[in-house]
MIDOSE-1310 file (N, C-alpha, C; in nm, 2 decimals, decimal comma, always signed):
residues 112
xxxx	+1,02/+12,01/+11,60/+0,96/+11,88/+11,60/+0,97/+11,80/+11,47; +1,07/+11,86/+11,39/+1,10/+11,81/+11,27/+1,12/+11,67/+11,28; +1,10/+11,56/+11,23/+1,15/+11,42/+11,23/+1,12/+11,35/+11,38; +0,99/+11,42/+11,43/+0,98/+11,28/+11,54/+0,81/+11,27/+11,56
xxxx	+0,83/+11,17/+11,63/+0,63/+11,07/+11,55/+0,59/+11,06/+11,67; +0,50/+11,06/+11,71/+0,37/+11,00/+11,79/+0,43/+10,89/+11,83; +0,46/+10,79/+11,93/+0,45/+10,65/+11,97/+0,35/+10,62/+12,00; +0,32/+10,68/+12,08/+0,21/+10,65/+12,17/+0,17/+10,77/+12,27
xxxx	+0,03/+10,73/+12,27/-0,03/+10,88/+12,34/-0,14/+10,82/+12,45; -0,12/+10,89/+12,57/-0,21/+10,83/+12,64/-0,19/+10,90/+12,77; -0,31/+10,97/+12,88/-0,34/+11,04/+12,95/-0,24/+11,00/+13,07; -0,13/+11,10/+13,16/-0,07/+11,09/+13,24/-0,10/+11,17/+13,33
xxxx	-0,02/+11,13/+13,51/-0,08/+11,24/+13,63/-0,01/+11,30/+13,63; +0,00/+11,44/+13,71/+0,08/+11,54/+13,71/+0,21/+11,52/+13,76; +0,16/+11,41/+13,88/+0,34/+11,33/+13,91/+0,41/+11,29/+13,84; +0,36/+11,20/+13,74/+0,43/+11,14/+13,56/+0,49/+11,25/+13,52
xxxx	+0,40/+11,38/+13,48/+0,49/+11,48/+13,41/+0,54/+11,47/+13,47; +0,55/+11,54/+13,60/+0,68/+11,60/+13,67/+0,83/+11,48/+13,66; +0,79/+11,39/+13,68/+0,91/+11,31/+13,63/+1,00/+11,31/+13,51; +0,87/+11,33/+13,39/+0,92/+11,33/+13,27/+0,96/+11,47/+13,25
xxxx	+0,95/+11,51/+13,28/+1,02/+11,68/+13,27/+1,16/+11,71/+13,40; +1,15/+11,64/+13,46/+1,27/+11,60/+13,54/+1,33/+11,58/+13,49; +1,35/+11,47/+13,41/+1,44/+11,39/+13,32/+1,48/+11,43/+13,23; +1,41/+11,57/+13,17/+1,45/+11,66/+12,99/+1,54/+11,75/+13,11
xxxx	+1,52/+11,78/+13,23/+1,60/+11,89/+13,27/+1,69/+11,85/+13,27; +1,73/+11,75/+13,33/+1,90/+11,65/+13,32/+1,97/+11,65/+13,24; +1,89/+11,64/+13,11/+1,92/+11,60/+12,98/+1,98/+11,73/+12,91; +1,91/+11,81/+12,90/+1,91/+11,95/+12,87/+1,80/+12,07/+12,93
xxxx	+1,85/+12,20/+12,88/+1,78/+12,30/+12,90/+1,61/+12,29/+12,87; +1,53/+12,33/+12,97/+1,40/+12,33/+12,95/+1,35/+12,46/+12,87; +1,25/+12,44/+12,79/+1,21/+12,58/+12,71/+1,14/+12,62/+12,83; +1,10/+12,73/+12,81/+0,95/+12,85/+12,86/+0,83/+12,76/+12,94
xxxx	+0,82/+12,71/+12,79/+0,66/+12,62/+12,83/+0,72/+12,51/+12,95; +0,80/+12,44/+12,89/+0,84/+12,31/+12,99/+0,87/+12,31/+13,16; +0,95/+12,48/+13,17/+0,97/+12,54/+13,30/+0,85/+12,52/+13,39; +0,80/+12,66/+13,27/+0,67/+12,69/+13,34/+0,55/+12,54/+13,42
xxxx	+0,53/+12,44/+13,36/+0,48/+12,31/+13,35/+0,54/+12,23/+13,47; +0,69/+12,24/+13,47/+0,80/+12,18/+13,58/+0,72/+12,27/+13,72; +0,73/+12,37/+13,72/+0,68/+12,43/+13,81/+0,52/+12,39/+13,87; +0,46/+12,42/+13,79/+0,33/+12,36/+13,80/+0,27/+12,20/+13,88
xxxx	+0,37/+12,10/+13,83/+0,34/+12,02/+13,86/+0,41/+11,94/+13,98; +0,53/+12,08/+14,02/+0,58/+12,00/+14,13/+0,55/+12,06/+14,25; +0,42/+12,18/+14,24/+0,32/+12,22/+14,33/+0,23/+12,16/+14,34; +0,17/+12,12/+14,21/+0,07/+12,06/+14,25/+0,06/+11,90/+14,21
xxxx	+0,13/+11,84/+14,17/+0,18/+11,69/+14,18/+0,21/+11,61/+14,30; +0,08/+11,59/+14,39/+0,05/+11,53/+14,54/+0,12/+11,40/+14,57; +0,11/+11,33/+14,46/+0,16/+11,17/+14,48/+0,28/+11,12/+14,47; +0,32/+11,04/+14,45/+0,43/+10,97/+14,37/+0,36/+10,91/+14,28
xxxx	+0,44/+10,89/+14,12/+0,39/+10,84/+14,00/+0,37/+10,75/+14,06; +0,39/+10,62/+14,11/+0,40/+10,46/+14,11/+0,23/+10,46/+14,20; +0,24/+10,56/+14,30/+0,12/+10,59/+14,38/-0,01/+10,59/+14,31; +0,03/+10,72/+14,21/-0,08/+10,75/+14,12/-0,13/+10,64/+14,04
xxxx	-0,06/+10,55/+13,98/-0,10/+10,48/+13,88/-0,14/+10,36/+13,94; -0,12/+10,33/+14,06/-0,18/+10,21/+14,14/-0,31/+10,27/+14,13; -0,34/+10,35/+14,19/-0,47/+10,43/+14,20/-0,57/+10,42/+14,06; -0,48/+10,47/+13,95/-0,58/+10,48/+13,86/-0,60/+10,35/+13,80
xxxx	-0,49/+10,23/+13,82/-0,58/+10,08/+13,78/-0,69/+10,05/+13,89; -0,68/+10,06/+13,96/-0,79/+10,05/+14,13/-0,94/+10,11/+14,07; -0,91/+10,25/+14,05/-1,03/+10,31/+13,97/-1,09/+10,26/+13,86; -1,04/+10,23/+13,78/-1,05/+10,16/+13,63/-1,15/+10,05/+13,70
xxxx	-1,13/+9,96/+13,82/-1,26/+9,86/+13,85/-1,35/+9,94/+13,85; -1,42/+10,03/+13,88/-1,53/+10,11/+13,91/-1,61/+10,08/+13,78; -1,78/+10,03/+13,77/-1,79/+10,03/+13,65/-1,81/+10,16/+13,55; -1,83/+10,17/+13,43/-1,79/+10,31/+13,37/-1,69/+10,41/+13,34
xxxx	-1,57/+10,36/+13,46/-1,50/+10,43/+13,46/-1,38/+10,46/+13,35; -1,32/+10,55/+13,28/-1,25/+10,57/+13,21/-1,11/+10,60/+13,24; -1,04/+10,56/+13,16/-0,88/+10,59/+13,22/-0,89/+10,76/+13,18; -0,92/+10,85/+13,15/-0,90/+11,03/+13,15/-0,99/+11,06/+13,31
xxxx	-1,09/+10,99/+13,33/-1,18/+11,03/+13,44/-1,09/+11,01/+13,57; -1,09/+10,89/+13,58/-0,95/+10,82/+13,67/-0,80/+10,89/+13,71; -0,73/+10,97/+13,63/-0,66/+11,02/+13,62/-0,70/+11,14/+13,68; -0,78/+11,23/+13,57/-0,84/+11,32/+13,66/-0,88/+11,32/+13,85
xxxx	-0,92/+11,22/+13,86/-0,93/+11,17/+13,98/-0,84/+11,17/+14,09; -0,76/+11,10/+14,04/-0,58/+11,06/+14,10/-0,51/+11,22/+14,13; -0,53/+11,29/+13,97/-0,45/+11,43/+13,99/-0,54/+11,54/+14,12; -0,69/+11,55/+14,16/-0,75/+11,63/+14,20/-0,74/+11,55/+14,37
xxxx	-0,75/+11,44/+14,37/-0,81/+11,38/+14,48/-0,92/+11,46/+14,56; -1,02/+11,42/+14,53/-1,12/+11,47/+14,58/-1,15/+11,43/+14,71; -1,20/+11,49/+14,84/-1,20/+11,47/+14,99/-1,40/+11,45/+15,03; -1,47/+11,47/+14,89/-1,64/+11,46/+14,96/-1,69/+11,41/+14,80
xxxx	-1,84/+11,39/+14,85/-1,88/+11,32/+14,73/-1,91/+11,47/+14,64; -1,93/+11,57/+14,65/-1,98/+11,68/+14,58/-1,85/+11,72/+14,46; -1,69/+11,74/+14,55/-1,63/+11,71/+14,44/-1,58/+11,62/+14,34; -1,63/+11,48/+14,42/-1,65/+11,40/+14,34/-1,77/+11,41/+14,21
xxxx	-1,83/+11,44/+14,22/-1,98/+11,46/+14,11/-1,88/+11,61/+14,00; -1,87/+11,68/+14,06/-1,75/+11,74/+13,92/-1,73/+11,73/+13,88; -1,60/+11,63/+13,95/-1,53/+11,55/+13,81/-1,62/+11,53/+13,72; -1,72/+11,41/+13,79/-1,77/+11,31/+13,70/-1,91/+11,35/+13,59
xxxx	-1,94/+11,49/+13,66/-2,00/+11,53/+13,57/-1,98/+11,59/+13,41; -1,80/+11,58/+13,45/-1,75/+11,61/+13,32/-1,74/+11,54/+13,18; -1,78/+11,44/+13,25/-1,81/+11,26/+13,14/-1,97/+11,26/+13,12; -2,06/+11,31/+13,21/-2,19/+11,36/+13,17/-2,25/+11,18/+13,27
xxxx	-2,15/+11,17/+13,38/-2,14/+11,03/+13,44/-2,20/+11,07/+13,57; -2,30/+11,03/+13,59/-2,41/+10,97/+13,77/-2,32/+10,90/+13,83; -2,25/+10,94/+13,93/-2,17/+10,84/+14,03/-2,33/+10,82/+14,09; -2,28/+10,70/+14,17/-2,41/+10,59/+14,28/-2,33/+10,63/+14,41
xxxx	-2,40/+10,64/+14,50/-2,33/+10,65/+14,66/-2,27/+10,55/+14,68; -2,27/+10,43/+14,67/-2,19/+10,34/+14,67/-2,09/+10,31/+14,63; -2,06/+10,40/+14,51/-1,98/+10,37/+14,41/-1,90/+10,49/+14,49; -1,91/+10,61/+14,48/-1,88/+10,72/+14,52/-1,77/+10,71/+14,63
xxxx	-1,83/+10,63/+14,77/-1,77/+10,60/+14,86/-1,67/+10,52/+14,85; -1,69/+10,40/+14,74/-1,53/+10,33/+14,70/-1,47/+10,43/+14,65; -1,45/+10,50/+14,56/-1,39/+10,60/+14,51/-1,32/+10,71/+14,59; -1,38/+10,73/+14,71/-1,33/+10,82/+14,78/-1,22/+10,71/+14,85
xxxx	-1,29/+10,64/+14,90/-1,21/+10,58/+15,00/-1,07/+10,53/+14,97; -1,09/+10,51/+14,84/-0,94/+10,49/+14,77/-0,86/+10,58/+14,72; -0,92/+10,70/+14,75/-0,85/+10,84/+14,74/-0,79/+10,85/+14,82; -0,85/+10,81/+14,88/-0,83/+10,84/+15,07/-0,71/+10,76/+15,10
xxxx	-0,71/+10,64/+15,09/-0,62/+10,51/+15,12/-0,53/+10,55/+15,05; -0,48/+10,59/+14,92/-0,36/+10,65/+14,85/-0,33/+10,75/+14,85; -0,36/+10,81/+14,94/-0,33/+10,99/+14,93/-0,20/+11,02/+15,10; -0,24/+10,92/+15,14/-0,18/+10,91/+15,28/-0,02/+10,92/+15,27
């Protein structure tokens, strides 16, 4: 990693990786870690990126909501409010039943 900087850093879905690790396979040989990761996320990488990321600006209206929470969201898609409150307990965040139900429901709507 000799000679290369940070551009920019910022929370991606598992469909993103898998793209961007697509794209180093083409390019070249994947290490260990990046295999292993390739693998991982094209098990469990449910969406299409373009899918995901509609979703996580959608979410981002919710108020409170955080683009890492969001994401998390997008990558898990949760199917009831219980694993919804998981997640969001992870931000130390009270979803509202109202709020909860949009949330799902646009899980729901993009997961299709």
């Amino acid at each position: 990693m000799i000679g290369k900087e940070v551009v920019q850093e910022r929370d991606i879905t598992l469909s993103e990786a898998k793209g961007h690790l697509q794209k180093r396979k083409k390019d070249s040989e994947l290490s260990y870690e990046q295999a292993s990761s390739l693998e991982y996320t094209s098990e469990f990488g449910k969406m299409s990126p373009t899918k995901a990321r509609e979703l996580i600006e959608k979410l981002m209206d919710v108020p409170k909501m955080d683009e890492s929470t969001a994401v998390m969201i997008a990558d898990i898609q949760p199917e009831d409010k219980d694993d919804l409150r998981v997640i969001m307990e992870k931000k130390r965040f009270k979803v509202e039943d109202k709020e909860a139900v949009k949330i799902l429901d646009l899980v729901a709507q993009y997961s299709k």
